[in-house]
MIRO-428829 format. One record per residue (C-alpha): residue number from 1; residue in three letters; x, y, z. Coordinates in steps of 0.001 Angstrom, whole numbers, plus 500000, padded with zeros to 6 digits. Example, Ala and Ser with C-alpha at 12.3 -4.5 7.8 and 13.67 -1.06 7.14 Angstrom:
% MIRO-428829
<koldren><n>1</n><res>Ala</res><east>512300</east><north>495500</north><up>507800</up></koldren>
<koldren><n>2</n><res>Ser</res><east>513670</east><north>498940</north><up>507140</up></koldren>
***
This chain:
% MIRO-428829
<koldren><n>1</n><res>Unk</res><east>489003</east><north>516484</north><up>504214</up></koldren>
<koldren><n>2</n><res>Unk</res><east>489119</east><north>514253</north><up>507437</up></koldren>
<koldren><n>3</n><res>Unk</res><east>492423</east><north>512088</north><up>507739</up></koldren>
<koldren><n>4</n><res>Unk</res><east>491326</east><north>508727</north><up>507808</up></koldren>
<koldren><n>5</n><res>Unk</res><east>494786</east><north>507715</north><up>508561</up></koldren>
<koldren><n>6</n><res>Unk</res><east>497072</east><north>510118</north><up>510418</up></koldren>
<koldren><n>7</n><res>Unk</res><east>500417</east><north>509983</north><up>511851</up></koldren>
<koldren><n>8</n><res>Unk</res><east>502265</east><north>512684</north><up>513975</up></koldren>
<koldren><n>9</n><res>Unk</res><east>506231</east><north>512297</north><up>514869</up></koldren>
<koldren><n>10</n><res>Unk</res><east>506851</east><north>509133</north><up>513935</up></koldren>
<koldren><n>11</n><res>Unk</res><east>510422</east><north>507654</north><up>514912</up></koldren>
<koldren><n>12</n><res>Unk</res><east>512121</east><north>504481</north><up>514185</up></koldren>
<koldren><n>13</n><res>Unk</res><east>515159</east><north>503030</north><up>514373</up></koldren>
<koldren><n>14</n><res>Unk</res><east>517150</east><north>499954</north><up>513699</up></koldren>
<koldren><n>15</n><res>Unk</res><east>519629</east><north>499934</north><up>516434</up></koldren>
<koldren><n>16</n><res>Unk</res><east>521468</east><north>503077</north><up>515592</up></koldren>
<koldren><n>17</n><res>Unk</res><east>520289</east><north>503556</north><up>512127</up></koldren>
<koldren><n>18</n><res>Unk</res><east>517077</east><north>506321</north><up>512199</up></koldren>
<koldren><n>19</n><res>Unk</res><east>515084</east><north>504978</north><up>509131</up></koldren>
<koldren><n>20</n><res>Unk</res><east>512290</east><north>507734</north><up>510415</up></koldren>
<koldren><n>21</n><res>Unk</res><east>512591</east><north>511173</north><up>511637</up></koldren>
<koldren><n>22</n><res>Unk</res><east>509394</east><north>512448</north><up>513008</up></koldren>
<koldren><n>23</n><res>Unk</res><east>507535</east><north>511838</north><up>510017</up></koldren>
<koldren><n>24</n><res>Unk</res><east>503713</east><north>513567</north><up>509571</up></koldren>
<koldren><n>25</n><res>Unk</res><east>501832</east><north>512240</north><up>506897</up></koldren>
<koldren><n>26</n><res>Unk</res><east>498129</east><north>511773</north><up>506626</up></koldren>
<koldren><n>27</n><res>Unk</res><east>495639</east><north>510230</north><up>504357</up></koldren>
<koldren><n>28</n><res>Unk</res><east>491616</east><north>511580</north><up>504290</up></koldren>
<koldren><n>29</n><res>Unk</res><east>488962</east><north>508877</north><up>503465</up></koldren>
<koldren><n>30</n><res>Unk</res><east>488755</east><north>508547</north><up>499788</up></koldren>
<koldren><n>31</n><res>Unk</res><east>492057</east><north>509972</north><up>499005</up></koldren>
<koldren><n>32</n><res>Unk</res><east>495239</east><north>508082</north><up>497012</up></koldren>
<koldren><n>33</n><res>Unk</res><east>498614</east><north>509592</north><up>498510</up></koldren>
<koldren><n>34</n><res>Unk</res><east>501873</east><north>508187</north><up>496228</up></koldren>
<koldren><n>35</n><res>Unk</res><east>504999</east><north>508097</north><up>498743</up></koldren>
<koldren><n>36</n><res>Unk</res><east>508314</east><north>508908</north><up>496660</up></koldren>
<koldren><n>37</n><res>Unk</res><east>511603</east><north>508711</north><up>497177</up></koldren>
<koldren><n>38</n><res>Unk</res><east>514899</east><north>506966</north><up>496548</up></koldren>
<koldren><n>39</n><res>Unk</res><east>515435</east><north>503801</north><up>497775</up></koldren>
<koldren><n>40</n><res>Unk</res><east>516699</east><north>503922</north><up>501629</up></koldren>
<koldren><n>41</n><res>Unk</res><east>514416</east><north>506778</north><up>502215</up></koldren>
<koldren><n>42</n><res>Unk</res><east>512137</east><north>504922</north><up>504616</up></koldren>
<koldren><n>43</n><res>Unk</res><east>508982</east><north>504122</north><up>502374</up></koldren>
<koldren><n>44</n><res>Unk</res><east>508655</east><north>500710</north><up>503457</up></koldren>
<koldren><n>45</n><res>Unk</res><east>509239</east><north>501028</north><up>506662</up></koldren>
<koldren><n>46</n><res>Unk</res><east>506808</east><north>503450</north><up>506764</up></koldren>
<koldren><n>47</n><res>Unk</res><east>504231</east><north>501359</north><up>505172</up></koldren>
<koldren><n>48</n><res>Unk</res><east>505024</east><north>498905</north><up>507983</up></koldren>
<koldren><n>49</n><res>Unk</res><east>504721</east><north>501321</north><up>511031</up></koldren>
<koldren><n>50</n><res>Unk</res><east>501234</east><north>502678</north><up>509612</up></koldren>
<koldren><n>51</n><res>Unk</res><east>500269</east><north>498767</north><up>509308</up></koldren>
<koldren><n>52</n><res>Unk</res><east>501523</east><north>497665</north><up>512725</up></koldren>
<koldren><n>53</n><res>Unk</res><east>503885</east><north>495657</north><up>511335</up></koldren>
<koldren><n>54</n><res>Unk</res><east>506842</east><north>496686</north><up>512697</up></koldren>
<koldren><n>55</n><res>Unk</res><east>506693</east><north>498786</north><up>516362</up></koldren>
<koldren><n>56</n><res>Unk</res><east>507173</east><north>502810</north><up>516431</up></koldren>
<koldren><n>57</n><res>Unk</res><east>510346</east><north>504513</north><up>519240</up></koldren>
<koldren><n>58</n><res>Unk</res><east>507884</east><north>507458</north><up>519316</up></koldren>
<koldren><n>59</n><res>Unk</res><east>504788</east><north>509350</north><up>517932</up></koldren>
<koldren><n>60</n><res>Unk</res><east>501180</east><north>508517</north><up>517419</up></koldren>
<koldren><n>61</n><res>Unk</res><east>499150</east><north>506214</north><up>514739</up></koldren>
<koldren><n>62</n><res>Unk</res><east>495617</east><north>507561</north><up>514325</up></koldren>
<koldren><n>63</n><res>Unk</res><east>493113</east><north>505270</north><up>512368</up></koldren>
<koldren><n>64</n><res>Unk</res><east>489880</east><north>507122</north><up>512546</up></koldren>
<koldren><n>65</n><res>Unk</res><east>489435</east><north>508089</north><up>515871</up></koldren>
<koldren><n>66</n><res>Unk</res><east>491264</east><north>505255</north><up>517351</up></koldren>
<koldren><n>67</n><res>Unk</res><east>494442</east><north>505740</north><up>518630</up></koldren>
<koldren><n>68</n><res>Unk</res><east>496229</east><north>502152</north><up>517063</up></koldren>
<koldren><n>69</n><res>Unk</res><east>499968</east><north>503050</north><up>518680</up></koldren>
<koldren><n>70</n><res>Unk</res><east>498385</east><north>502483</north><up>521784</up></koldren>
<koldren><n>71</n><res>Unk</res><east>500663</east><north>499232</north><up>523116</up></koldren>
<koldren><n>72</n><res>Unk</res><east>497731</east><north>498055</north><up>524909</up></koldren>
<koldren><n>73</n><res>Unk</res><east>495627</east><north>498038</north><up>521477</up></koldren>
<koldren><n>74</n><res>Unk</res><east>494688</east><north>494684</north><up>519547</up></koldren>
<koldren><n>75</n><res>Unk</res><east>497116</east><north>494693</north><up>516919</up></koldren>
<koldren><n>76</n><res>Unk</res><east>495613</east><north>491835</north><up>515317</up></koldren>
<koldren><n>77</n><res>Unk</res><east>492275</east><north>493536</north><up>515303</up></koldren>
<koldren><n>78</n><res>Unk</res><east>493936</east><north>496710</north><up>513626</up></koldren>
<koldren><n>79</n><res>Unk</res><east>496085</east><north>495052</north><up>511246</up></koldren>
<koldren><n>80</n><res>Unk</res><east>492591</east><north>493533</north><up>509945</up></koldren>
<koldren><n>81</n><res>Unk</res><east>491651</east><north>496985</north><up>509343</up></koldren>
<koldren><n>82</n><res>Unk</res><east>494175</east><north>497197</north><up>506431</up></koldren>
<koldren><n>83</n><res>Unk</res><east>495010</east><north>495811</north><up>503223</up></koldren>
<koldren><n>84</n><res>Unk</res><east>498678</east><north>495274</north><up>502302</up></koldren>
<koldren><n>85</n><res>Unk</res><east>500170</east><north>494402</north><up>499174</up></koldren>
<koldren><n>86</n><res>Unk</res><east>504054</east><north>494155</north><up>498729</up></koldren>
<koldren><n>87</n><res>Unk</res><east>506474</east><north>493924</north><up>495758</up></koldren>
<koldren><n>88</n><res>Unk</res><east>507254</east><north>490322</north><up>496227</up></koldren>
<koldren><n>89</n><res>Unk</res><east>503722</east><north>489249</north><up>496071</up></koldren>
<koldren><n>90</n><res>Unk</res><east>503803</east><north>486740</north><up>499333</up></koldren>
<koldren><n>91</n><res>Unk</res><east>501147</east><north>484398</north><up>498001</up></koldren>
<koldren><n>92</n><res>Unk</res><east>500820</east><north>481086</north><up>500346</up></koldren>
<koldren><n>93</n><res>Unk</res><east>502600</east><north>478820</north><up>497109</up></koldren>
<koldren><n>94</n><res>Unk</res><east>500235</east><north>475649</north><up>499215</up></koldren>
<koldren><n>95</n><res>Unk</res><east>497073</east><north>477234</north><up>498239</up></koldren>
<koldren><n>96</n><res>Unk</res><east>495746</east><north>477844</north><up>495035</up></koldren>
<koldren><n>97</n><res>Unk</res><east>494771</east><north>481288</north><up>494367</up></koldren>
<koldren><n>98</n><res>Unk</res><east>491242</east><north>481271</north><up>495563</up></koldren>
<koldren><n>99</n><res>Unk</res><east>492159</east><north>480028</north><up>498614</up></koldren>
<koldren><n>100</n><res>Unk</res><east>494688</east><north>482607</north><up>499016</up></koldren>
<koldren><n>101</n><res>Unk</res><east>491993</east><north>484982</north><up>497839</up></koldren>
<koldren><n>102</n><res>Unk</res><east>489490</east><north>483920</north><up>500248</up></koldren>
<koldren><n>103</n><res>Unk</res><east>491743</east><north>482589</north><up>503833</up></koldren>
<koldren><n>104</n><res>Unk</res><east>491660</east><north>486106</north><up>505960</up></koldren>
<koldren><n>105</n><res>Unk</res><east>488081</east><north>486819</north><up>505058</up></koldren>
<koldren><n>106</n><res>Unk</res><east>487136</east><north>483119</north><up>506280</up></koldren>
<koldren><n>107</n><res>Unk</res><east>489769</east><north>482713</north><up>509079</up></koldren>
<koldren><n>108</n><res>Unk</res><east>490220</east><north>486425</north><up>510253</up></koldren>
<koldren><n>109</n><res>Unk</res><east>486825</east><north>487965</north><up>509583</up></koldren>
<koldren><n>110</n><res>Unk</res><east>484679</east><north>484887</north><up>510313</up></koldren>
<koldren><n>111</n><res>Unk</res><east>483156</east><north>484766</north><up>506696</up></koldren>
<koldren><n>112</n><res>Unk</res><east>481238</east><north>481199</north><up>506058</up></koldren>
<koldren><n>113</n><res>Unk</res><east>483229</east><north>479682</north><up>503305</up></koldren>
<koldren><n>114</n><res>Unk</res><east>480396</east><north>480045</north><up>500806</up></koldren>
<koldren><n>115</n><res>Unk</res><east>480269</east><north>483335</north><up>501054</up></koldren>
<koldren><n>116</n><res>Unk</res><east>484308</east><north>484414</north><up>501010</up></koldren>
<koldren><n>117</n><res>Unk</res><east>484456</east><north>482170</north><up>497841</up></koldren>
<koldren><n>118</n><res>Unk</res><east>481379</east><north>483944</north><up>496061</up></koldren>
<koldren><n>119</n><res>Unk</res><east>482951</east><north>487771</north><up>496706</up></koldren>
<koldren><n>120</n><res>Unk</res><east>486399</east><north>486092</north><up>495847</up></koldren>
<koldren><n>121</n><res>Unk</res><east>484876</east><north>484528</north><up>492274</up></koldren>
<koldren><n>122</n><res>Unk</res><east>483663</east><north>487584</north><up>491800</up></koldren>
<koldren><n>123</n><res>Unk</res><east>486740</east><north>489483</north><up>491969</up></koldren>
<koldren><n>124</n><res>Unk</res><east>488849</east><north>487495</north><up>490341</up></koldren>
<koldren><n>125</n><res>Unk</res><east>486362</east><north>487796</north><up>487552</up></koldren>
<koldren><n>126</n><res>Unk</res><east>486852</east><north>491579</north><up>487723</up></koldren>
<koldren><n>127</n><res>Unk</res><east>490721</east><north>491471</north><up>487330</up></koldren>
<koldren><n>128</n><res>Unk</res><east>490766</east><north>488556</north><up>484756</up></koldren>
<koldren><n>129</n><res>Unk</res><east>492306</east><north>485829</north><up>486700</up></koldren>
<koldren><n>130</n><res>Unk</res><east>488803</east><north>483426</north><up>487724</up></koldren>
<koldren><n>131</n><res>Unk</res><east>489814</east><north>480794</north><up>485067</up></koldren>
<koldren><n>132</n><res>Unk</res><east>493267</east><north>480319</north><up>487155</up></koldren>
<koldren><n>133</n><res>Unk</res><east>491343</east><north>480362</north><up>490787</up></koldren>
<koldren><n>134</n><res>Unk</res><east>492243</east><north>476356</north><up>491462</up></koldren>
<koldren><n>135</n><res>Unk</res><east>495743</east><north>477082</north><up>489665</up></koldren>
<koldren><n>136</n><res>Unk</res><east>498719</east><north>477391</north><up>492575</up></koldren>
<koldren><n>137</n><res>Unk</res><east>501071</east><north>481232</north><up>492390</up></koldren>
<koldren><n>138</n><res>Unk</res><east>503552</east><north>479672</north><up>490753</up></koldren>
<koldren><n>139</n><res>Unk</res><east>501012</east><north>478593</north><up>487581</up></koldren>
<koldren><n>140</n><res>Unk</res><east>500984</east><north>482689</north><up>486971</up></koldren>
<koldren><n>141</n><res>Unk</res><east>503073</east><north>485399</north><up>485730</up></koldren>
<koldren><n>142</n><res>Unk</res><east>504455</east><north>487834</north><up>488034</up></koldren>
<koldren><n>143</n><res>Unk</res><east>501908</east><north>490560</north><up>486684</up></koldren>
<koldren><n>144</n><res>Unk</res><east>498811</east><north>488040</north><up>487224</up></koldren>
<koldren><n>145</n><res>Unk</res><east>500356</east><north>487294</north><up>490731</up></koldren>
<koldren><n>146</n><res>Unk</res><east>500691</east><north>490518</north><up>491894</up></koldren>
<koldren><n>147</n><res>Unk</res><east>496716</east><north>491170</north><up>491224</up></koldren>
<koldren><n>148</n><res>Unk</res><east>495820</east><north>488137</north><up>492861</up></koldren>
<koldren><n>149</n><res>Unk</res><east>497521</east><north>489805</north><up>495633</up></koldren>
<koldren><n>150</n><res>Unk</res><east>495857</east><north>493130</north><up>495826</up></koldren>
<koldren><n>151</n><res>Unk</res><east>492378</east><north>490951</north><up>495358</up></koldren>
<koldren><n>152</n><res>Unk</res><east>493268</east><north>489113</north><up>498314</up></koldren>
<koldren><n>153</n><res>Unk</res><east>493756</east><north>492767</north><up>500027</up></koldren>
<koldren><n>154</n><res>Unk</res><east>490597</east><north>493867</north><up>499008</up></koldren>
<koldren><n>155</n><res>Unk</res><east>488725</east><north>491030</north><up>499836</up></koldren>
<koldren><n>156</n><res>Unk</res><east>487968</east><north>492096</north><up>503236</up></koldren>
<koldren><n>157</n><res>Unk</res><east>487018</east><north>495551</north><up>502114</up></koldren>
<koldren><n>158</n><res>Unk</res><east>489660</east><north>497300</north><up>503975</up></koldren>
<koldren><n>159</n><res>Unk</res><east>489376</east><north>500703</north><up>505471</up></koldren>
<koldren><n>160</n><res>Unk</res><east>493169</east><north>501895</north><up>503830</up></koldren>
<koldren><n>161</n><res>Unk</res><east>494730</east><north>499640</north><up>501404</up></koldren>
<koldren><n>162</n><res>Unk</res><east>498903</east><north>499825</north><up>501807</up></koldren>
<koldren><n>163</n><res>Unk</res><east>500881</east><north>499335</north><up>498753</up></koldren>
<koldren><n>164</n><res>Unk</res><east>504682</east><north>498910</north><up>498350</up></koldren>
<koldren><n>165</n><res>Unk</res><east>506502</east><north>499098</north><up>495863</up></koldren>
<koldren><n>166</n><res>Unk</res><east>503923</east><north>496209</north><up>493969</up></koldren>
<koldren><n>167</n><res>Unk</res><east>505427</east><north>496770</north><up>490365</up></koldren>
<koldren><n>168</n><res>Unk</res><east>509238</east><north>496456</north><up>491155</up></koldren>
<koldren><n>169</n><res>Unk</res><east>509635</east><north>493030</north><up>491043</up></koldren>
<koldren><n>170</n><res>Unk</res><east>507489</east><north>492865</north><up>487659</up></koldren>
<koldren><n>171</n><res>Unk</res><east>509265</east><north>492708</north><up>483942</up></koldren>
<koldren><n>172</n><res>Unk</res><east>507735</east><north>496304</north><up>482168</up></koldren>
<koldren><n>173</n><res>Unk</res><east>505618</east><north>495224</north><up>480217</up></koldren>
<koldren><n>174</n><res>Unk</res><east>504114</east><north>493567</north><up>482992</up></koldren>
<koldren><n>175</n><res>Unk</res><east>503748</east><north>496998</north><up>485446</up></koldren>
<koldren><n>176</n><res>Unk</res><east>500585</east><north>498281</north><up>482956</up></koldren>
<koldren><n>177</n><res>Unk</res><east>498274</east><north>495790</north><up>484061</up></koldren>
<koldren><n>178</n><res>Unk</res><east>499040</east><north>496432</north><up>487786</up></koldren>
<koldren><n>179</n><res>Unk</res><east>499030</east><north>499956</north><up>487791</up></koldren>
<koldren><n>180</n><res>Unk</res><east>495381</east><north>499519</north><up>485600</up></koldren>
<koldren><n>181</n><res>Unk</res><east>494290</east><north>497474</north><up>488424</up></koldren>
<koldren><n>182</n><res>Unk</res><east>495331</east><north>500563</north><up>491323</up></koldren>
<koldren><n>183</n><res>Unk</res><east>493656</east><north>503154</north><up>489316</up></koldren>
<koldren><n>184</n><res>Unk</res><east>490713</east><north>501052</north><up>488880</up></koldren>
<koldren><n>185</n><res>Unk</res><east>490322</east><north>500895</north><up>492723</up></koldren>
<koldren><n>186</n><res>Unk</res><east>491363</east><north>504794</north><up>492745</up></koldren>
<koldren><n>187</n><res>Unk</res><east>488152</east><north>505473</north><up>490803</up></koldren>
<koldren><n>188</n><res>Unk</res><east>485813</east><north>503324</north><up>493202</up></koldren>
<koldren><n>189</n><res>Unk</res><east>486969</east><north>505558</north><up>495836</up></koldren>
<koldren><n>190</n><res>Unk</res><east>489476</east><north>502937</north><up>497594</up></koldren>
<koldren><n>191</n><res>Unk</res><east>492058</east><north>504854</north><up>500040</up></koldren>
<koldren><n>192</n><res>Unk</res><east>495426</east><north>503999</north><up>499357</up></koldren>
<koldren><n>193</n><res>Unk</res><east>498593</east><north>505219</north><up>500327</up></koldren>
<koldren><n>194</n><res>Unk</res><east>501371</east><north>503789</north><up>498047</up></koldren>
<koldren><n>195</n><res>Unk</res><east>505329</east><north>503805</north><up>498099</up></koldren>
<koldren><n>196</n><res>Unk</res><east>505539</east><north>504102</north><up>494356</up></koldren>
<koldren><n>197</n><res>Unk</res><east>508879</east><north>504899</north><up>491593</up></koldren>
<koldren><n>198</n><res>Unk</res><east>506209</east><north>504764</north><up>488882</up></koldren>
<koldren><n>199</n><res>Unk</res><east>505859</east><north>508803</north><up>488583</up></koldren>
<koldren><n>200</n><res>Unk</res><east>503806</east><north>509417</north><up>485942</up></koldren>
<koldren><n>201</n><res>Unk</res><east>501004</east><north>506688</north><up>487541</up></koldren>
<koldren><n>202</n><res>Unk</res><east>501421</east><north>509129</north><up>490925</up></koldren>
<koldren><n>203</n><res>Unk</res><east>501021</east><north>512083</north><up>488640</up></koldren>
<koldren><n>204</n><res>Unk</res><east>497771</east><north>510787</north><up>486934</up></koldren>
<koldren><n>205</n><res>Unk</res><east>496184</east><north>508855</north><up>489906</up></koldren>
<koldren><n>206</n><res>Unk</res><east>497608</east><north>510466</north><up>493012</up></koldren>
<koldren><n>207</n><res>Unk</res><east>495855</east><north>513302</north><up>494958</up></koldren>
<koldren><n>208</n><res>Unk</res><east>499044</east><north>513870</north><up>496937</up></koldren>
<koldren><n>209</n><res>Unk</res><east>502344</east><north>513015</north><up>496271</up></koldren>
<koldren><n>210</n><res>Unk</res><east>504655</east><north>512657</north><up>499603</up></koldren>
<koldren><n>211</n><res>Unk</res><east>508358</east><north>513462</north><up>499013</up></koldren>
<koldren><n>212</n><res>Unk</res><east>510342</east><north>510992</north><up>501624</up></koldren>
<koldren><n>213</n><res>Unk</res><east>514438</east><north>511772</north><up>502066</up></koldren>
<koldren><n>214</n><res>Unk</res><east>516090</east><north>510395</north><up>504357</up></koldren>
<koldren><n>215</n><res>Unk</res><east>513165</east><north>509370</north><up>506715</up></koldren>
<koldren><n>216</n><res>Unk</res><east>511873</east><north>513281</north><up>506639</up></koldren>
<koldren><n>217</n><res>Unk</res><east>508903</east><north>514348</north><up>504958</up></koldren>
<koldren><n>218</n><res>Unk</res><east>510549</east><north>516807</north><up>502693</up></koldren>
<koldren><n>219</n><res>Unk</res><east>507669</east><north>517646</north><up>500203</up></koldren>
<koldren><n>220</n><res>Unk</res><east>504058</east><north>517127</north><up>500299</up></koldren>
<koldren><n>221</n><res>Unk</res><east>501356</east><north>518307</north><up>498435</up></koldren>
<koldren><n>222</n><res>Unk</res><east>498857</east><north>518199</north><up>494784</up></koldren>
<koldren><n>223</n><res>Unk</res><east>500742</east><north>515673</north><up>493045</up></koldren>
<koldren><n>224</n><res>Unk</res><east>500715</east><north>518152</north><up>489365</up></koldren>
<koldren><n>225</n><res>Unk</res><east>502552</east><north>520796</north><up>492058</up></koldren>
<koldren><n>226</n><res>Unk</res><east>504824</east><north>518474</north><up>493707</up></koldren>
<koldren><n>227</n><res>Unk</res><east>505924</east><north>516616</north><up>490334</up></koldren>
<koldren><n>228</n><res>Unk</res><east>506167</east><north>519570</north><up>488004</up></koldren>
<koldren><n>229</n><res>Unk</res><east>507007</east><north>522369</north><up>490032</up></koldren>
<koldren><n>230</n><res>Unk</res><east>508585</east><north>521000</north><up>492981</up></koldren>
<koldren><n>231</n><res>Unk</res><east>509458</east><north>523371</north><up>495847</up></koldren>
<koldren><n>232</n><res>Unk</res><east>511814</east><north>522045</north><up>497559</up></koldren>
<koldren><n>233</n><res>Unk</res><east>515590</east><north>521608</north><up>496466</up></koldren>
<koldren><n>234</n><res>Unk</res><east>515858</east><north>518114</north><up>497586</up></koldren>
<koldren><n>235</n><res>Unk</res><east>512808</east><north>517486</north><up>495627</up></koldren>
<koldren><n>236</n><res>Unk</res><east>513999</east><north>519001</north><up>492552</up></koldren>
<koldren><n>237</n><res>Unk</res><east>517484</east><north>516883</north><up>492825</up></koldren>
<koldren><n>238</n><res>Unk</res><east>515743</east><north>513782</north><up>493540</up></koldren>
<koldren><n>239</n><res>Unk</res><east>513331</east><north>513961</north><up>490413</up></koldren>
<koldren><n>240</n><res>Unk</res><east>516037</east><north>515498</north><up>488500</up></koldren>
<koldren><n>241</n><res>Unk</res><east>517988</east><north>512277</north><up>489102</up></koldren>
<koldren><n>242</n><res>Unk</res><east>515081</east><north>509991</north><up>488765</up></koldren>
<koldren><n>243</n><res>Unk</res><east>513510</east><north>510866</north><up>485599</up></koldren>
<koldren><n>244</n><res>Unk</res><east>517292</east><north>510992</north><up>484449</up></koldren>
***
């Protein structure tokens, strides 16, 4: 398959601290990759580098054909591109959830408002939440948040959709409706990459699992082969703690 997202040597560093080591990692058109690994390993981070939100010390950011590590790219234009959804939700608590649904389609993408509302309705009819669109976040659970959030991320029909971590901050019984919500996009054919702990939701949605230790890719591959019959040592120690 062609890597609709690619990246090749990726470094980054806060001040002396390497978070990433030369990291490789792509992502082909259609395809869900679940990033593992223990916390400190440099998931987020690099969820952030892919998404131009935080600058790369070296390598190279391919998005298509475009090379979006350029420093004389658009990074606004790029970051449009994707769809980000985070564990803490970051819903604007001023605007009620339609409005949060609806502001980068009608401010970033020029929809007309009738139009970013309709596609918004209609999505928040898909993931059960239309009957709180005038409601503000903090009228919702944590669970009903958190897929306002990824509607707001697919709003704009993004060409990769960036998740991190968007269960952790969720009580359990909570995480089921999420998760239901990312493997319904899954089965449209959304591509996703996501920094997930939830393993047996990578196992059952995932095409590839990515093993991340210490800011090296130490694993990567089917995510039956790389959960079940991991190759790698580290990989085995990590899991072997985990699922422990």
């Amino acid at each position: 398959m062609t890597a609709l997202l690619r990246a090749t040597g990726l470094w980054k560093a806060f001040g002396e601290r390497e978070v990433l080591r030369g990291v490789d990692i792509e992502v082909a058109r259609h395809e869900v990759v679940a990033l593992i690994g223990a916390s400190g390993s440099g998931k987020s981070t690099l969820l952030r580098c892919l998404g131009l939100l935080e600058t790369i010390d070296d390598g190279q950011i391919l998005l298509g054909d475009q090379d979006i590590s350029d420093p004389r790219i658009d990074a606004n234009r790029v970051r449009a591109r994707f769809g980000a959804v985070f564990q803490n939700y970051n819903l604007f608590p001023h605007l009620s959830v339609l409005e949060n649904v609806t502001l980068a389609s009608r401010v970033v993408h020029k929809v007309p408002k009738h139009e970013a509302q309709e596609r918004g309705l209609a999505l928040l009819e898909r993931v059960g939440l239309v009957d709180l669109a005038k409601e503000h976040p903090d009228r919702l659970s944590g669970g009903q948040q958190q897929r306002a959030a990824i509607v707001r991320a697919i709003a704009t029909d993004p060409e990769v959709l960036l998740l991190d971590e968007i269960t952790s901050a969720l009580d359990p019984e909570l995480v089921g409706e999420v998760l239901e919500l990312v493997g319904q996009l899954a089965a449209d054919g959304a591509t996703i990459l996501m920094a997930t702990h939830e393993m047996a939701f990578a196992r059952d949605v995932a095409h590839r699992v990515v093993f991340l230790d210490a800011g090296d890719v130490c694993e990567q591959g089917p995510s039956a082969q790389v959960l079940g019959a991991p190759r790698e040592p580290r990989t085995r120690d990590f899991l072997s703690r985990f699922l422990a």
